[in-house]
VOBA-1610 file (N, C-alpha, C; in pm, whole numbers, padded with zeros to 5 digits, always signed):
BEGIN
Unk+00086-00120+00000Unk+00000+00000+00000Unk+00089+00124+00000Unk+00094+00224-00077Unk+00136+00304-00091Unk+00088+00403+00021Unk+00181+00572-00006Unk+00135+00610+00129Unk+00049+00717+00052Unk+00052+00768-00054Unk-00069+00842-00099Unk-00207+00730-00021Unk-00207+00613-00091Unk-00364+00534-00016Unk-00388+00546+00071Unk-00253+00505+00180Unk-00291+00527+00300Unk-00347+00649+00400Unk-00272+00726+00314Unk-00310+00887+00376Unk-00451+00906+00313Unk-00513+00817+00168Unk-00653+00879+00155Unk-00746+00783+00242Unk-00695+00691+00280Unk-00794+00637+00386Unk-00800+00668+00511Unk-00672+00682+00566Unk-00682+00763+00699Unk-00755+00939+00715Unk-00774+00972+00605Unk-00870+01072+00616Unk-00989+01090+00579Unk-01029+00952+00536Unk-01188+00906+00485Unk-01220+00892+00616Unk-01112+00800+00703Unk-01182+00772+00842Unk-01156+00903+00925Unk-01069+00962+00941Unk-01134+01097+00988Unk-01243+01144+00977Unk-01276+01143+00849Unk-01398+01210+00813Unk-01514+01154+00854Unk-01527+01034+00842Unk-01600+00916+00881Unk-01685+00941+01030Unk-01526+00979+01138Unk-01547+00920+01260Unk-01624+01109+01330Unk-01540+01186+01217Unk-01591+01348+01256Unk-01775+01345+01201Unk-01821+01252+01096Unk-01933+01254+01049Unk-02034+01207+01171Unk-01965+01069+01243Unk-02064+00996+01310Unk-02088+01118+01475Unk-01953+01206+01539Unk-01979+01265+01621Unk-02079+01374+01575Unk-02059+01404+01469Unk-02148+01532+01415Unk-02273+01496+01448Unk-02350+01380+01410Unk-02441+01332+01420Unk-02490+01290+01533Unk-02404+01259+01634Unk-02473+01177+01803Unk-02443+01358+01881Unk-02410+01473+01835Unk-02360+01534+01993Unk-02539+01620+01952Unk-02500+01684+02116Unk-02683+01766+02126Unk-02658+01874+01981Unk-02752+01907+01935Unk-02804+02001+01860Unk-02859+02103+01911Unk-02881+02126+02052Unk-02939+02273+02097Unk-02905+02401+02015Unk-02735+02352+02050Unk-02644+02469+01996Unk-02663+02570+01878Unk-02697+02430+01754Unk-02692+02466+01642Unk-02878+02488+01605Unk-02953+02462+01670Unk-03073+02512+01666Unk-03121+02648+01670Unk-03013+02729+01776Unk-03028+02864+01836Unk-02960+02931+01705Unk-02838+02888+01659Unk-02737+02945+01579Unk-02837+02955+01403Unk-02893+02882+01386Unk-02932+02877+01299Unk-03119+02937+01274Unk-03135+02958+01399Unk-03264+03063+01444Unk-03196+03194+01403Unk-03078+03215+01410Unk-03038+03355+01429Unk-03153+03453+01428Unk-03124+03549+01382Unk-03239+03696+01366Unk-03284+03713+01299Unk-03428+03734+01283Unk-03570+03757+01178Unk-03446+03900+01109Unk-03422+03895+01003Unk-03433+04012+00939Unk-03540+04072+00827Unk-03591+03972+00799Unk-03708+04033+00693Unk-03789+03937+00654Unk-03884+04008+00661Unk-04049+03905+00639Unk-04109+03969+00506Unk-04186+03916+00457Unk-04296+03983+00366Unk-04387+04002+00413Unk-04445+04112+00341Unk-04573+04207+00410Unk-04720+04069+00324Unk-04739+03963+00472Unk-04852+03925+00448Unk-04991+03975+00336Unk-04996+03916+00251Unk-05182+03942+00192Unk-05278+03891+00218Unk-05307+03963+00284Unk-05485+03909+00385Unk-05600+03854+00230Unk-05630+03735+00322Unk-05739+03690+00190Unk-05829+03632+00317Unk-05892+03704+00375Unk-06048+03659+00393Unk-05984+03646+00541Unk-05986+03540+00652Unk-05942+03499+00777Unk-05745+03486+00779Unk-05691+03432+00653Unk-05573+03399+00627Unk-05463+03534+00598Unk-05381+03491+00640Unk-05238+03577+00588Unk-05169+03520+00520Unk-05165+03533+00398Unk-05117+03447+00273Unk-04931+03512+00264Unk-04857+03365+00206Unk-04719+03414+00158Unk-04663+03514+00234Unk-04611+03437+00401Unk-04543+03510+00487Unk-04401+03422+00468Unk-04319+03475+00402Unk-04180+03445+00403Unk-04074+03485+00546Unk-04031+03404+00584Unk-03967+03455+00725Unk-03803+03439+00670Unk-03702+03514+00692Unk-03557+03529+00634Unk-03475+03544+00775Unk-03384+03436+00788Unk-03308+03522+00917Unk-03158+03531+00891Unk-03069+03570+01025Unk-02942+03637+00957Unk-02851+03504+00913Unk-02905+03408+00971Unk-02834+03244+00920Unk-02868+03190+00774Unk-02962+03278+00731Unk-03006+03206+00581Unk-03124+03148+00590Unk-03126+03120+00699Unk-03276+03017+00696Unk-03372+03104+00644Unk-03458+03009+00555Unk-03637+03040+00517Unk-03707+03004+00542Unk-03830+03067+00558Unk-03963+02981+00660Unk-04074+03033+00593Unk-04141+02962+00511Unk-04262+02974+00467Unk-04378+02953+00563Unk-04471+03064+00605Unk-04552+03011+00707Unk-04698+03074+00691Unk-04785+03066+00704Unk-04931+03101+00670Unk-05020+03116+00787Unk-05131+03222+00809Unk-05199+03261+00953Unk-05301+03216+00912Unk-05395+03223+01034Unk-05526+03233+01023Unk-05585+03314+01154Unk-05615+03407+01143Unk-05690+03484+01254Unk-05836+03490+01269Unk-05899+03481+01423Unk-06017+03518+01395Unk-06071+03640+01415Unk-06192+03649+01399Unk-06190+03831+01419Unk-06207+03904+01590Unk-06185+03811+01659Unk-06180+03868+01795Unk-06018+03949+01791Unk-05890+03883+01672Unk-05789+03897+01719Unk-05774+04065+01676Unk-05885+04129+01601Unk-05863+04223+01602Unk-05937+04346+01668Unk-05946+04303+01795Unk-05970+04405+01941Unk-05898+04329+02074Unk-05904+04208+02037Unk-05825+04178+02156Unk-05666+04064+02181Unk-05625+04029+02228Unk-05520+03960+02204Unk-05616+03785+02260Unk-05516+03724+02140Unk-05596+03595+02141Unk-05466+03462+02131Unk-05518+03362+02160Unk-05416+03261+02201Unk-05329+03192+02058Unk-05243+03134+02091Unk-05201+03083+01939Unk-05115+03007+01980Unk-05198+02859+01855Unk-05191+02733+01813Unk-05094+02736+01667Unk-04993+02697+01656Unk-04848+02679+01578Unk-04837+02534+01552Unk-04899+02521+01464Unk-04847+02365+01379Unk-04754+02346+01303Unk-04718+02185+01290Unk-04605+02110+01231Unk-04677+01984+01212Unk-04695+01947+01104Unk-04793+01809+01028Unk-04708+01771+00954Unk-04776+01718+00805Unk-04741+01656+00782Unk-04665+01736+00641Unk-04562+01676+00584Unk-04471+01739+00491Unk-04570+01814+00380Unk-04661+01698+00323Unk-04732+01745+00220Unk-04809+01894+00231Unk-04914+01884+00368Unk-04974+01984+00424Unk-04872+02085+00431Unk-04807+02099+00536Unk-04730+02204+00564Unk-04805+02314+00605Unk-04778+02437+00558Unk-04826+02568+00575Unk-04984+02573+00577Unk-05030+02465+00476Unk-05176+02489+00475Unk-05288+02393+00562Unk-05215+02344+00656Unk-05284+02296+00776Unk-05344+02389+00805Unk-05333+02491+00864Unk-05391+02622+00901Unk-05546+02621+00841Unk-05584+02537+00676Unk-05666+02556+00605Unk-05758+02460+00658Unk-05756+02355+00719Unk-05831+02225+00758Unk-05916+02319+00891Unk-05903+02421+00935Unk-05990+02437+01052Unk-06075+02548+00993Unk-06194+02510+01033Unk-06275+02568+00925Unk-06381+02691+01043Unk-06336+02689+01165Unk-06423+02791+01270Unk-06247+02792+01351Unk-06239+02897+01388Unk-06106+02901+01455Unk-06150+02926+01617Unk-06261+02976+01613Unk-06312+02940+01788Unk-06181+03053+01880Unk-06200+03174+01806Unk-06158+03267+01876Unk-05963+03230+01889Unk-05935+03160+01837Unk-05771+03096+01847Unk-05689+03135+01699Unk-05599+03226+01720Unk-05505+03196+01597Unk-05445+03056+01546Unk-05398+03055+01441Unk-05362+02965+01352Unk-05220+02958+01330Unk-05140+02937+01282Unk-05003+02961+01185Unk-04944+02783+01185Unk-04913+02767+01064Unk-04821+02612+01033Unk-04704+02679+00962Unk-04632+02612+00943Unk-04479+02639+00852Unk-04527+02521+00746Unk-04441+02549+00655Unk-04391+02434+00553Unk-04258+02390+00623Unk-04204+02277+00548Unk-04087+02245+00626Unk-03940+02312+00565Unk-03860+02304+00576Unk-03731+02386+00512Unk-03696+02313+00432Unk-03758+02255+00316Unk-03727+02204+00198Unk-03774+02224+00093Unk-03685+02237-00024Unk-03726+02280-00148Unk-03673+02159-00276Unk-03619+02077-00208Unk-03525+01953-00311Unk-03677+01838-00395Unk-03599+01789-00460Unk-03657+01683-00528Unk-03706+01522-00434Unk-03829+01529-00479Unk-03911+01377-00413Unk-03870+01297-00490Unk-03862+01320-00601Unk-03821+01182-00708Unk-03711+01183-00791Unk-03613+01108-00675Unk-03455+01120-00763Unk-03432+01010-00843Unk-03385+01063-00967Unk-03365+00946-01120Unk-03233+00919-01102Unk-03095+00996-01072Unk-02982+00912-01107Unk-02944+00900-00940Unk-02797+00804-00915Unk-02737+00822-00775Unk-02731+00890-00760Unk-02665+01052-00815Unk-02661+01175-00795Unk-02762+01235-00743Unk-02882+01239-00806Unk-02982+01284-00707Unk-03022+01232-00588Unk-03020+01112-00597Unk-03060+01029-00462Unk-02952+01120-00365Unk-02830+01132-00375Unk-02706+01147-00300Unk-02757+01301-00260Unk-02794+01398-00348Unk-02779+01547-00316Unk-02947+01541-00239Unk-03032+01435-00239Unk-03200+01450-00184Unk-03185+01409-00068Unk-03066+01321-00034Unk-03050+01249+00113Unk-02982+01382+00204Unk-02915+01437+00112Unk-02839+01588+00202Unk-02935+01666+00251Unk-03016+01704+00127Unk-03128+01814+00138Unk-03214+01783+00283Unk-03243+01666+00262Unk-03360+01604+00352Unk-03298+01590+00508Unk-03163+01567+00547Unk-03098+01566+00634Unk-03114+01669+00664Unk-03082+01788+00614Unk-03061+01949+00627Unk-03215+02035+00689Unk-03268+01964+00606Unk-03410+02008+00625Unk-03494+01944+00775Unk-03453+01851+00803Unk-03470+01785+00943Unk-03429+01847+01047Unk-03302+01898+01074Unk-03215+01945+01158Unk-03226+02107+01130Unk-03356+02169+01038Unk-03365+02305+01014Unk-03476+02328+01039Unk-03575+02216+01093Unk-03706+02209+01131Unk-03749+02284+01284Unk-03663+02229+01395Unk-03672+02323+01513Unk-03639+02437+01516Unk-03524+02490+01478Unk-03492+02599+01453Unk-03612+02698+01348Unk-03670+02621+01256Unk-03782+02724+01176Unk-03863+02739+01249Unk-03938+02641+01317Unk-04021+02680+01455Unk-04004+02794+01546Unk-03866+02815+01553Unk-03815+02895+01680Unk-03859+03047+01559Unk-03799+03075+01446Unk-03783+03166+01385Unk-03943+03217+01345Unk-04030+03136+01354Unk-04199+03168+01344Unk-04201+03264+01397Unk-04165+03165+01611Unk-04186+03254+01675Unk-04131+03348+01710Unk-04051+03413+01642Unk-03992+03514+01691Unk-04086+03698+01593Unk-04116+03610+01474Unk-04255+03724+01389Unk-04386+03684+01484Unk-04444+03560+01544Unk-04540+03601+01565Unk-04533+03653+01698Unk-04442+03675+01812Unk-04445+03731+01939Unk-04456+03884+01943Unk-04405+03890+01760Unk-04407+04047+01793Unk-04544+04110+01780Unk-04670+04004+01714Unk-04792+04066+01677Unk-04869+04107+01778Unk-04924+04223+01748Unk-05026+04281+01852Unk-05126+04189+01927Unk-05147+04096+01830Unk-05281+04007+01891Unk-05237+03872+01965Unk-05133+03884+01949Unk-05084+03766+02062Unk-05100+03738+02205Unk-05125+03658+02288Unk-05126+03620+02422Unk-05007+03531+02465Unk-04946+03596+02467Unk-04804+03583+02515Unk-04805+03485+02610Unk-04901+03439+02718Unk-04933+03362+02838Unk-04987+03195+02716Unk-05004+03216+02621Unk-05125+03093+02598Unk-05061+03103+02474Unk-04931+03038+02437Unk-04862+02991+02320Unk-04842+02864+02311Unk-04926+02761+02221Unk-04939+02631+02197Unk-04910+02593+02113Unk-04761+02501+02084Unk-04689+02424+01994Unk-04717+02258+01958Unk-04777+02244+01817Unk-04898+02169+01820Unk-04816+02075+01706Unk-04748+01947+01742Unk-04672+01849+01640Unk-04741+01716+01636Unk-04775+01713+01492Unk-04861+01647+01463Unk-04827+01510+01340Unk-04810+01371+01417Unk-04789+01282+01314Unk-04608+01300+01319Unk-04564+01295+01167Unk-04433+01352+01130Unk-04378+01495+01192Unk-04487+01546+01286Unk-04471+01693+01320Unk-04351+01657+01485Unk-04437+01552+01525Unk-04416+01564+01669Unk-04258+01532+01710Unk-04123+01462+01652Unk-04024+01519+01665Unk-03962+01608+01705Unk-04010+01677+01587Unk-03970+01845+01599Unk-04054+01912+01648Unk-04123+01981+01679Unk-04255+01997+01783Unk-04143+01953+01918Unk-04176+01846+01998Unk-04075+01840+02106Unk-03911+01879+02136Unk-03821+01863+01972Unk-03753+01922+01995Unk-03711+02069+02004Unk-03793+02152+01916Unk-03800+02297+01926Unk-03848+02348+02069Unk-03982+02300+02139Unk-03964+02339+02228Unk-03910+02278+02357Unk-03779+02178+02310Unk-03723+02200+02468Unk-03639+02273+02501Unk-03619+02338+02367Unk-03486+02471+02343Unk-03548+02605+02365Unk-03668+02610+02331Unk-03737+02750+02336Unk-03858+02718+02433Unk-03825+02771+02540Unk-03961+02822+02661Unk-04051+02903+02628Unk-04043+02990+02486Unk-04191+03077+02473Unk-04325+02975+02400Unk-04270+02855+02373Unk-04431+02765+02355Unk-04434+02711+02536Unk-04559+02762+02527Unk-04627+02776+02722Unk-04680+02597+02681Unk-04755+02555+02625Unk-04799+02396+02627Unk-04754+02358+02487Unk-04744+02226+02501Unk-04695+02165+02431Unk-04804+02010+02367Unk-04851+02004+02286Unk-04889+01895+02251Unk-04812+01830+02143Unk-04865+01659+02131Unk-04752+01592+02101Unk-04880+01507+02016Unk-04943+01491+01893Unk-05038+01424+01832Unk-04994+01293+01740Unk-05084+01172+01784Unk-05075+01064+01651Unk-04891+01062+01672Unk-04806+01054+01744Unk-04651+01053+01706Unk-04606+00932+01794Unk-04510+00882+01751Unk-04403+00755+01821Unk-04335+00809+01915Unk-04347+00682+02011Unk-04246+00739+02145Unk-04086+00731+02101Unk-04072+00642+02010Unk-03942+00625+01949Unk-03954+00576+01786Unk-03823+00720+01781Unk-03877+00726+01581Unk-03815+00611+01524Unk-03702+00491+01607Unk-03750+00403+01562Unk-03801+00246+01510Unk-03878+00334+01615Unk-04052+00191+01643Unk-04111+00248+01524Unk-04107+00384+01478Unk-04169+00434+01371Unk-04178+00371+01257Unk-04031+00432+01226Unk-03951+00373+01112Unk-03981+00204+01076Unk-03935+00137+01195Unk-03900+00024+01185Unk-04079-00025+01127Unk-04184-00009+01195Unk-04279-00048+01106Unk-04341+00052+01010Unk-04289+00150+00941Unk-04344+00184+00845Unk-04266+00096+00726Unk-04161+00015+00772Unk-04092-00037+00623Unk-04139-00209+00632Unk-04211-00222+00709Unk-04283-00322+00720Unk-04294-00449+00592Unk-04372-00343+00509Unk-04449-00405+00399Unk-04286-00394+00317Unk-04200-00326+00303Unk-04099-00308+00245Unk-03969-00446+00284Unk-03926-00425+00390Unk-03844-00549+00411Unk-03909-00615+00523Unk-03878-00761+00508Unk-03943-00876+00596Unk-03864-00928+00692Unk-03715-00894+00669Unk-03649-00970+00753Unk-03652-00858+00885Unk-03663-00956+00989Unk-03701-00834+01123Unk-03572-00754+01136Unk-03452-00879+01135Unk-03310-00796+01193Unk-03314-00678+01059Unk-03313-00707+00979Unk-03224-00620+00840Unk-03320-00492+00866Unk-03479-00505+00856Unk-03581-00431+00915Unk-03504-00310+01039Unk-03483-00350+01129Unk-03457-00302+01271Unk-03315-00201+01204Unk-03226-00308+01153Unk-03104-00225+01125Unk-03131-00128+01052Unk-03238-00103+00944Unk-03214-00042+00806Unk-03317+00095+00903Unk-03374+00085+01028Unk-03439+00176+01077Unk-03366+00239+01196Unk-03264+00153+01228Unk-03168+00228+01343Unk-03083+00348+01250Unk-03060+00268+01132Unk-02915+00336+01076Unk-03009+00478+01010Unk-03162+00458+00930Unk-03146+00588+00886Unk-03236+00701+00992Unk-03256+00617+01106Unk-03277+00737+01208Unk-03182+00837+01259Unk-03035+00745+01270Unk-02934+00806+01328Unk-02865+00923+01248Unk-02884+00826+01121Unk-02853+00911+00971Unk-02892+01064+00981Unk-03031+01093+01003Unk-03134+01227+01006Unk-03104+01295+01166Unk-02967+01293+01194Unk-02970+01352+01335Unk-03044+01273+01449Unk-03047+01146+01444Unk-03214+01070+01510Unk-03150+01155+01716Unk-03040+01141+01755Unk-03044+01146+01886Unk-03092+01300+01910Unk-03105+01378+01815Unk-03178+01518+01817Unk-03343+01540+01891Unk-03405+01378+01785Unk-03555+01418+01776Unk-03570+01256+01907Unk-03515+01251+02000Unk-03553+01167+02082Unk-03684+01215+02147Unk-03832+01159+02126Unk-03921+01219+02154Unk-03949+01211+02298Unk-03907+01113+02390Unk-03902+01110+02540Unk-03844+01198+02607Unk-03713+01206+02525Unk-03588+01265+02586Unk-03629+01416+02614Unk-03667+01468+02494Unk-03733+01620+02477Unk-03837+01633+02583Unk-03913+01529+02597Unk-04054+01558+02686Unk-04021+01555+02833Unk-03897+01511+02844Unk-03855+01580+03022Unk-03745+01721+03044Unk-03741+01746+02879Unk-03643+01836+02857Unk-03742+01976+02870Unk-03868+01947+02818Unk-03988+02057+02858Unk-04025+02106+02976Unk-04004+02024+03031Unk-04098+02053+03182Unk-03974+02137+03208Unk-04081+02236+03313Unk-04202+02215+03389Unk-04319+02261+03314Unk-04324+02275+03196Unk-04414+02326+03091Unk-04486+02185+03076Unk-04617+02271+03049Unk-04730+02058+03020Unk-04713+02026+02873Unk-04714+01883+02850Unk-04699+01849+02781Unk-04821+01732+02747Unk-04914+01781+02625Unk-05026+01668+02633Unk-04978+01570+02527Unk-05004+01433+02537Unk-04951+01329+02415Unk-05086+01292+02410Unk-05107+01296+02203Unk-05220+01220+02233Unk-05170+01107+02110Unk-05281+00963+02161Unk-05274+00844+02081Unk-05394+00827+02014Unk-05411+00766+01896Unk-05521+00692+01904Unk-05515+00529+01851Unk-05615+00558+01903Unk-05685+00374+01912Unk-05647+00253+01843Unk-05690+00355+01704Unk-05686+00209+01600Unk-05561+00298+01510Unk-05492+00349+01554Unk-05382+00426+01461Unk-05296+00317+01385Unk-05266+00290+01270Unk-05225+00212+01250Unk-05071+00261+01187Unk-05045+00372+01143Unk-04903+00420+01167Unk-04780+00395+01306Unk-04831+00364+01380Unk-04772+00350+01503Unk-04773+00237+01569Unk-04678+00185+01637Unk-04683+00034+01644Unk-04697+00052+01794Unk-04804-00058+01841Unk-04864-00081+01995Unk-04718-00017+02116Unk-04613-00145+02074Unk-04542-00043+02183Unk-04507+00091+02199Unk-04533+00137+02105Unk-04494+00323+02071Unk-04594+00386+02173Unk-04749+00347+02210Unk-04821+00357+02228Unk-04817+00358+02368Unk-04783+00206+02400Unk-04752+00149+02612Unk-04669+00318+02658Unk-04571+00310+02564Unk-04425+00376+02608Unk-04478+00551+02645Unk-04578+00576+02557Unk-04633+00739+02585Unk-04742+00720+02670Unk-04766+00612+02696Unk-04870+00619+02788Unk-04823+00644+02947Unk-04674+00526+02922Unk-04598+00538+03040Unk-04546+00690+03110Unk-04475+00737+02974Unk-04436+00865+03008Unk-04571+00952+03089Unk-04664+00941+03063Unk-04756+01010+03122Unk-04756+01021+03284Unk-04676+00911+03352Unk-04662+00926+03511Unk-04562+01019+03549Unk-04481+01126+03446Unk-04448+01224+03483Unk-04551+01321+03485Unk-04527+01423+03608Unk-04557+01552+03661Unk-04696+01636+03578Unk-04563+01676+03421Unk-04573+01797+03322Unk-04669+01687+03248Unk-04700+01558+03202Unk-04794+01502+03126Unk-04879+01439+03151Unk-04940+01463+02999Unk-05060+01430+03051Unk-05095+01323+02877Unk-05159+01202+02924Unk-05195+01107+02782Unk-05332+01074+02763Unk-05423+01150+02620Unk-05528+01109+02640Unk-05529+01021+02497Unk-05601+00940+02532Unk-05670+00834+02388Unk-05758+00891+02288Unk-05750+00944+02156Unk-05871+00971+02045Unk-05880+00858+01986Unk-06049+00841+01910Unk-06086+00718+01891Unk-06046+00735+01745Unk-06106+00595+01664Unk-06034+00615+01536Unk-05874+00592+01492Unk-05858+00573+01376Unk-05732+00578+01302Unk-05632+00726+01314Unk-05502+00705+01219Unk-05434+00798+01188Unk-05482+00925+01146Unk-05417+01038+01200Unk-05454+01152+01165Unk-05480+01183+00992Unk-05521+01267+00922Unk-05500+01272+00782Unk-05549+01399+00727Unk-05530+01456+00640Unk-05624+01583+00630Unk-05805+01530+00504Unk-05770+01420+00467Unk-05915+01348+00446Unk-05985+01299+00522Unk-05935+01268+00673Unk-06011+01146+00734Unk-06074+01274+00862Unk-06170+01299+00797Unk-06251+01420+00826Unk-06295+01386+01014Unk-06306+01279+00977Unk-06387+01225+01146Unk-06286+01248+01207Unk-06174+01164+01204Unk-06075+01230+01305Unk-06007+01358+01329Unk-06022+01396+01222Unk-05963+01553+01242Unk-06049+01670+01311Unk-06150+01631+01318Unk-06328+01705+01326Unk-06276+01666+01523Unk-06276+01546+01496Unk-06236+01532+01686Unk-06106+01589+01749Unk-06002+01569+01713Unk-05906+01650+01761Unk-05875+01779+01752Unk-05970+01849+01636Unk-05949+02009+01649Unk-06065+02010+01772Unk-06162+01958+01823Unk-06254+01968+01922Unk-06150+01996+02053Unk-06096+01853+02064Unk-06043+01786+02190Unk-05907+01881+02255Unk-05864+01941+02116Unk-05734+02024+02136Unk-05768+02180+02185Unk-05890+02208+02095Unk-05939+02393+02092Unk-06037+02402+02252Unk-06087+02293+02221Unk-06184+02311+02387Unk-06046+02324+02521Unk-06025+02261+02505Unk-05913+02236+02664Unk-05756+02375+02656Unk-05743+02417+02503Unk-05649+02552+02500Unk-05784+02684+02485Unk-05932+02694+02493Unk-06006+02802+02514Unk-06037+02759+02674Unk-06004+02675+02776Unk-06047+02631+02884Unk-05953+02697+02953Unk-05853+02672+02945Unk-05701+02742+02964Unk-05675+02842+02972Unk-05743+02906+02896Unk-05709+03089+02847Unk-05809+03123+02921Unk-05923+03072+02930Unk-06065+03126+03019Unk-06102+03023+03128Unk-06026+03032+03217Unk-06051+02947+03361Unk-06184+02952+03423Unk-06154+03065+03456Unk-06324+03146+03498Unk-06431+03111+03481Unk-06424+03114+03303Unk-06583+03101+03242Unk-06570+02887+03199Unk-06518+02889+03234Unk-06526+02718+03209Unk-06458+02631+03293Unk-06530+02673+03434Unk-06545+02626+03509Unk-06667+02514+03568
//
């Protein structure tokens, strides 16, 4: 072996071994760093209840596509606000599925991706696996950068800020706010106690062998930053802030033990685990969504108004 080889392998494994720490150390750090400072937004276009094409820019580069919905109380008085994270497709226009806002602001993000779903050569596969990595680990941090435009709005209730991760949301959802204390509650919807129990049965129908299964879901959790979005880990990282998890029943995205494990967590303090009936969340599966905007808006207008709902 020559020593050109040797020297290019001894710095593959450098690289290698600098790749795998990159990937296991906390991410707080680089969450805050990459929140940096709102420098410029676009001037919202009101269309009816909505604030259409709010671009959020900060001094790190990051972009945040994010969309409102106000109701008209918010313009005499300050009103509470519900901040979603769903599902990739939805994105920004979750906001659009609630069709009475029940006196509660609105706002979802899209996620920080703009790359290709359907890569044709290795090359793309190679530059969509970056993107998508990037975009994972730019997800809490866009959360944080929301809130930093919507704290400044007049109609805000600064006391009654609810960070609402939903499905694919709830990761990030827990990890954004165990870094940022201005989401006051925290809910945690339809999500795995571990992403992956997730993983491992969403590839189900895909590979059969359990071990290769298990491996091919350890490796690309870890791959996507996985010790970032530890969803337990985050939920004691919240408190003393509450934290509601909800499951449901017949969810079939989520595998039973995902289920025991958030139920368990619930004998901490800050949580709290309730059961919705029905399947997986969806923005078609009208019944369930019809119940959890109920189950979620009743108990954050209960909250804000102690008094009168009593």
């Amino acid at each position: 072996m020559t020593a050109s080889v040797r020297y290019a392998l001894l710095g593959g494994f450098i690289l290698l071994v600098a790749g795998v720490v990159e990937l296991m150390r906390d991410q707080s750090g680089y969450f805050k760093s990459r929140q940096g400072t709102l420098v410029n937004d676009t001037q919202p276009r009101v269309n009816g209840p909505a604030l259409e094409n709010i671009v959020l820019v900060s001094s790190s580069g990051l972009e945040v596509a994010m969309r409102v919905r106000l109701p008209p109380e918010a313009m005499t008085q300050k009103v509470p606000l519900i901040l979603l994270i769903g599902g990739y497709r939805t994105g920004k226009h979750a906001v659009d599925l609630v069709k009475d806002p029940r006196g509660l602001a609105y706002a979802a993000i899209d996620y920080p991706y703009d790359g290709t779903l359907s890569p044709r050569s290795a090359l793309d596969k190679a530059i969509m696996f970056r993107d998508v990595q990037n975009a994972f680990i730019d997800t809490p941090p866009a959360l944080m950068l929301a809130m930093d435009w919507l704290e400044k709005q007049a109609w805000l209730d600064q006391d009654h800020t609810h960070l609402l991760g939903v499905s694919l949301g709830v990761p990030f959802a827990a990890a954004a706010a165990a870094v940022d204390e201005r989401f006051k509650h925290v809910w945690l919807i339809h999500g795995a106690a571990k992403n992956t129990d997730w993983l491992d049965h969403a590839l189900s129908r895909q590979i059969e062998s359990d071990w290769l299964r298990a491996a091919a879901a350890h490796a690309g959790i870890f791959l996507m930053y996985g010790n970032a979005f530890d969803t337990l880990e985050r939920v004691s990282d919240i408190a003393p802030r509450p934290v509601t998890l909800i499951s449901a029943r017949e969810d079939e995205r989520v595998p039973e033990q995902s289920k025991d494990l958030l139920q368990a967590a619930a004998q901490r303090e800050h949580v709290t685990h309730i059961w919705s009936e029905g399947r997986h969340i969806g923005p078609r599966r009208q019944r369930e969504l019809n119940q959890l905007l109920k189950l979620v808006t009743d108990k954050v207008i209960a909250g804000a108004n102690p008094i009168t709902h009593q």
